[in-house]
Chimera marker file (.cmm) of the C-alpha trace (Angstrom):
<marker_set name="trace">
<marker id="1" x="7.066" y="-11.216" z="-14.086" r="1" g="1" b="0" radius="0.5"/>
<marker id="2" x="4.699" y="-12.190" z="-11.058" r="1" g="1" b="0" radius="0.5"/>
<marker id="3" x="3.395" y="-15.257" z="-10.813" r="1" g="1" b="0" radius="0.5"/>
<marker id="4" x="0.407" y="-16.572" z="-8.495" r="1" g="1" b="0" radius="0.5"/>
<marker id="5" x="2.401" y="-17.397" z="-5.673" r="1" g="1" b="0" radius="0.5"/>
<marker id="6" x="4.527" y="-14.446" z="-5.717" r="1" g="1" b="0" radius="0.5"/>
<marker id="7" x="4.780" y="-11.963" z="-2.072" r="1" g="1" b="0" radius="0.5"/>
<marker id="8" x="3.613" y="-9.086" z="-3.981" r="1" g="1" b="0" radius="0.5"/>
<marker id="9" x="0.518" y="-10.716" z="-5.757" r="1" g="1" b="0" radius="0.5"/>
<marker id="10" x="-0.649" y="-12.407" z="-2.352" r="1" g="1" b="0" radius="0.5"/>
<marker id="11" x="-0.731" y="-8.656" z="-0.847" r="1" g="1" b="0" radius="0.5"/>
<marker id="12" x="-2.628" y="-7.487" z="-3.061" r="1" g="1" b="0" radius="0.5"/>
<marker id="13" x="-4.727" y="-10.295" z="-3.576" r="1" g="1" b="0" radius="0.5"/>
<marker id="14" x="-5.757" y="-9.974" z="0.140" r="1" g="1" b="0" radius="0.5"/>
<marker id="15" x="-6.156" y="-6.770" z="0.093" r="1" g="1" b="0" radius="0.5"/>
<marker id="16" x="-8.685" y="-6.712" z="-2.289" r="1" g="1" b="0" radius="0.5"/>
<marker id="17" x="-10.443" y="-9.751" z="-1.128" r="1" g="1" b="0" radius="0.5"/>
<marker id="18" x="-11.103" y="-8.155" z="2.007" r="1" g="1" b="0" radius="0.5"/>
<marker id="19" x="-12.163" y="-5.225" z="0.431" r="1" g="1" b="0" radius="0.5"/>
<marker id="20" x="-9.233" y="-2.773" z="1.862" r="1" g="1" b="0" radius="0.5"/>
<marker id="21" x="-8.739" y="-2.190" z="-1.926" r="1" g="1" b="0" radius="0.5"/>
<marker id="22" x="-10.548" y="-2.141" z="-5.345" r="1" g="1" b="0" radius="0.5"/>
<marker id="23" x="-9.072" y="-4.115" z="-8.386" r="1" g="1" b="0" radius="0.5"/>
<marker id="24" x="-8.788" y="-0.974" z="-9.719" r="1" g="1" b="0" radius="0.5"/>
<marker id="25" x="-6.121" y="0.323" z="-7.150" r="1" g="1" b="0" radius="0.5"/>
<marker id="26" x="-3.696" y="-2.591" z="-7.682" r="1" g="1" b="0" radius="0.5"/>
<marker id="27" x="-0.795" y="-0.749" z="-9.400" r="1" g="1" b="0" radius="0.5"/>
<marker id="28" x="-0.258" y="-1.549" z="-13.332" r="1" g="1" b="0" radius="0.5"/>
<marker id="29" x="3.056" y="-2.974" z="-12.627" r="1" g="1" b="0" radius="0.5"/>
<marker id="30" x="4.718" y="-5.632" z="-15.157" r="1" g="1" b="0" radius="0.5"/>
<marker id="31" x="2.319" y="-8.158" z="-15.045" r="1" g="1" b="0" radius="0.5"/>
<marker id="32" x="0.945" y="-7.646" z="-11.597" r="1" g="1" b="0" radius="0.5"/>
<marker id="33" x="-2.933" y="-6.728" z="-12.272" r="1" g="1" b="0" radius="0.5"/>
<marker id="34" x="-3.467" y="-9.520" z="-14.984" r="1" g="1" b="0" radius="0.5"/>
<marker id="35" x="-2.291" y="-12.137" z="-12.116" r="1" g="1" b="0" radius="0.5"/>
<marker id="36" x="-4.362" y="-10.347" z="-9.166" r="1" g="1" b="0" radius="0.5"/>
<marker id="37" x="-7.269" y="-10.388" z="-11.667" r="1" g="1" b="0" radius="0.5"/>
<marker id="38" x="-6.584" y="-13.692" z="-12.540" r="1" g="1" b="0" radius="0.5"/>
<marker id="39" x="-6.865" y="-14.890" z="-8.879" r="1" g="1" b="0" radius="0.5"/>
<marker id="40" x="-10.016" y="-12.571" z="-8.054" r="1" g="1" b="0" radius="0.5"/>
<marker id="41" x="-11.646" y="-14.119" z="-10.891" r="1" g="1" b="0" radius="0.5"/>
<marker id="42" x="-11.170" y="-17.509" z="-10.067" r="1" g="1" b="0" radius="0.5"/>
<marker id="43" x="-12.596" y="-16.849" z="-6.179" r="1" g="1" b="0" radius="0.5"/>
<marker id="44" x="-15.981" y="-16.025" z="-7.920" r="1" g="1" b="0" radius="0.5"/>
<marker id="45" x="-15.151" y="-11.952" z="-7.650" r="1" g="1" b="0" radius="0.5"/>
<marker id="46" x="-16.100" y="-9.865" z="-10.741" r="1" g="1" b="0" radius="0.5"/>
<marker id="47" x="-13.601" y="-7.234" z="-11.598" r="1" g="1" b="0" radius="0.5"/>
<marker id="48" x="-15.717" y="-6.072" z="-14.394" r="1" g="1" b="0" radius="0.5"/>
<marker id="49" x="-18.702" y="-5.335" z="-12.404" r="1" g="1" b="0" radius="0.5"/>
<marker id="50" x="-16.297" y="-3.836" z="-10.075" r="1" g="1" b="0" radius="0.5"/>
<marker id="51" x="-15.110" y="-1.143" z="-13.086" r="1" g="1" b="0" radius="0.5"/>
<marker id="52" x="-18.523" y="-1.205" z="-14.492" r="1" g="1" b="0" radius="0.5"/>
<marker id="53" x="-19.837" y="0.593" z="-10.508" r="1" g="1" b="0" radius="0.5"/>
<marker id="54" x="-16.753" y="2.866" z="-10.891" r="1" g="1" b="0" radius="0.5"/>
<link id1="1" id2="2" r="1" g="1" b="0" radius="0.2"/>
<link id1="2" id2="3" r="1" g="1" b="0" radius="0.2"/>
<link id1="3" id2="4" r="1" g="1" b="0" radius="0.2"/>
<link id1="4" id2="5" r="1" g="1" b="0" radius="0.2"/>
<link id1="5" id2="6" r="1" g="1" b="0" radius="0.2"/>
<link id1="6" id2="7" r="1" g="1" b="0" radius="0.2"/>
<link id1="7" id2="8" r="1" g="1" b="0" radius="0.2"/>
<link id1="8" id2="9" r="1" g="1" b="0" radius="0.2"/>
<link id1="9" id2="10" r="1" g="1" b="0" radius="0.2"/>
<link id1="10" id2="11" r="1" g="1" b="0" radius="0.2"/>
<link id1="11" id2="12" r="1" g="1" b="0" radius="0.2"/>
<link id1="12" id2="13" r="1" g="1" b="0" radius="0.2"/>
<link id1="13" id2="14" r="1" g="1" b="0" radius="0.2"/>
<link id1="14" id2="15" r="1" g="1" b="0" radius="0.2"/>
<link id1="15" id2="16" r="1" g="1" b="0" radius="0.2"/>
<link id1="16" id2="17" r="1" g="1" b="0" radius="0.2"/>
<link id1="17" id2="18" r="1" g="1" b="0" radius="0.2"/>
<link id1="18" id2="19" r="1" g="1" b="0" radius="0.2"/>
<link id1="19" id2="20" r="1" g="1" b="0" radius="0.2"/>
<link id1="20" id2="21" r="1" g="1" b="0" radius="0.2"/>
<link id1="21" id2="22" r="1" g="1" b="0" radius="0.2"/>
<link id1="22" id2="23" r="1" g="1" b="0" radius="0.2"/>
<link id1="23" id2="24" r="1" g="1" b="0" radius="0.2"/>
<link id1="24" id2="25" r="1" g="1" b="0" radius="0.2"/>
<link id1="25" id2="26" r="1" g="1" b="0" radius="0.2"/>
<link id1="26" id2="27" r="1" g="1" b="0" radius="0.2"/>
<link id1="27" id2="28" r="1" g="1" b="0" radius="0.2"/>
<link id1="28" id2="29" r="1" g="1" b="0" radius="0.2"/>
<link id1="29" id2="30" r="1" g="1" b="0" radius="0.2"/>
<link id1="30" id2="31" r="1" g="1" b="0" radius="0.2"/>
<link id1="31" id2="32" r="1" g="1" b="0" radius="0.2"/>
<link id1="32" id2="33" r="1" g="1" b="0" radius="0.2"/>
<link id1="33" id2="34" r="1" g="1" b="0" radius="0.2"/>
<link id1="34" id2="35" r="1" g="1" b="0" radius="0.2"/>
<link id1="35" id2="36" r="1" g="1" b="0" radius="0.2"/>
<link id1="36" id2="37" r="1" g="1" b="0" radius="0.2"/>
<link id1="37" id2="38" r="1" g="1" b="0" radius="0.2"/>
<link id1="38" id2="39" r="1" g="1" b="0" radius="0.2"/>
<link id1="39" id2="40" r="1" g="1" b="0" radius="0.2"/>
<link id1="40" id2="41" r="1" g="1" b="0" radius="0.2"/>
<link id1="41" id2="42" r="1" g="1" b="0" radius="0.2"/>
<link id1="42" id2="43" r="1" g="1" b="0" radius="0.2"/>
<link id1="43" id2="44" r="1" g="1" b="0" radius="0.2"/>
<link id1="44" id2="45" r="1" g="1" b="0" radius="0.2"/>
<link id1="45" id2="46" r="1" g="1" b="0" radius="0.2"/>
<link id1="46" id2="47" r="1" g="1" b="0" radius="0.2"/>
<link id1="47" id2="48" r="1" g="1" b="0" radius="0.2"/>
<link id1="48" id2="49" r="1" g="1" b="0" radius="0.2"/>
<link id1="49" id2="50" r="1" g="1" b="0" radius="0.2"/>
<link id1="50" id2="51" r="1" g="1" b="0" radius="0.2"/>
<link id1="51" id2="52" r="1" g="1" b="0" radius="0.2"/>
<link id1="52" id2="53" r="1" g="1" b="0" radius="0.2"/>
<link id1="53" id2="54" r="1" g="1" b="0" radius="0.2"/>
</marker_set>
């Protein structure tokens, strides 16, 4: 289970943020997409627009 602090979630985190990835590309491991998502959301970024362009 990943929390938000976790190495791999701050990765991917980043790596979205700075647009080097889509939310969609994080990797449906365990938990990690729900606490990526989580953390996107709460910086103001829509991952449902982000599917909805897809």
């Amino acid at each position: 289970m990943f929390k938000k602090d976790s190495g791999l979630v701050k990765i991917w985190f980043g790596a979205v943020l700075n647009g080097t990835y889509q939310y969609k590309d994080v990797p449906n491991l365990s938990n990690l997409q729900q606490v990526v998502g989580e953390q996107l959301t709460d910086m103001g970024y829509d991952i449902n627009a982000e599917n909805a362009a897809a």
